[in-house]
N, C-alpha and C positions, 0 to 999 in steps of 0.2 A: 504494500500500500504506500502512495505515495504521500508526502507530510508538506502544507502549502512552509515556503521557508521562505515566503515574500514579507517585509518589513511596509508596515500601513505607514503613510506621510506621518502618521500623527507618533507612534512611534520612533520615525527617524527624528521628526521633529525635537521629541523628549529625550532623543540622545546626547541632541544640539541645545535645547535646554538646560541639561544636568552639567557639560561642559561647560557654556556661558558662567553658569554660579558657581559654578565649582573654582571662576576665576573671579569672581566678586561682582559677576555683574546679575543685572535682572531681568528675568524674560518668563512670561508665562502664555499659556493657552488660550488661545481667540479662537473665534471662528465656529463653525460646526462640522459632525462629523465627515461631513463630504467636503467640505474645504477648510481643513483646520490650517491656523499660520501660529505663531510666535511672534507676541507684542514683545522687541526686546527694547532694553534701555538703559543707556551710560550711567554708573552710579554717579559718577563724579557733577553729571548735569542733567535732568530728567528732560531736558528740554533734547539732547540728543538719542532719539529714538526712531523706529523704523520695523517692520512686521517683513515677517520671511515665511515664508511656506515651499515645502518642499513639494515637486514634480516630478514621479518617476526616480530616476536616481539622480537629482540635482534638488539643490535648495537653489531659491533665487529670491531676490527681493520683491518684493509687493509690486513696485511697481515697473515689474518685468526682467532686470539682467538677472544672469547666474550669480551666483554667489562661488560655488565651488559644489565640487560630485557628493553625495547623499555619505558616501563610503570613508571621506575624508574630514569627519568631524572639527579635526583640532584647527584643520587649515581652513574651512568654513569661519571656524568661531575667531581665530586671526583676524580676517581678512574684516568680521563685522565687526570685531575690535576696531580696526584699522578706521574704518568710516563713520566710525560713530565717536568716534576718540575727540579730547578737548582742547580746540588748537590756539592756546592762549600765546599773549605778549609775553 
């Protein structure tokens, strides 16, 4: 018998969640079961935030680019780091 070994969006999502905090940042669960995303948000300024939802094997941002492959957690959570970060004087 074969065993489904597919990871649901919302799943890979809560993988990319658990990493986010696990670096001190904050990101939880929007959306509904058929289009679930991740409100995440810079602790340092809540005003730097942005929603991701994963597609298949890619996360991408809400409002369309990729982000990075579904498989590659840390460099996902990098790279939202990276754009969401606080680019002061």
């Amino acid at each position: 018998m074969e065993t489904d070994t597919a990871i649901s969006a919302r799943q890979q999502l809560e993988q990319l969640r658990a990493e986010l905090e696990s670096r001190g940042w904050e990101a939880d669960h929007r959306g509904t079961e058929e289009r679930p995303f991740l409100h995440v948000r810079n602790p340092a300024d809540a005003g730097f935030h942005d929603s991701v939802a994963c597609l298949g094997d890619r996360y991408v941002w809400n409002w369309g680019p990729e982000i990075g492959l579904a498989d590659d957690v840390q460099a996902v959570a990098d790279r939202i780091m990276h754009v969401l970060r606080v680019v002061g004087p």
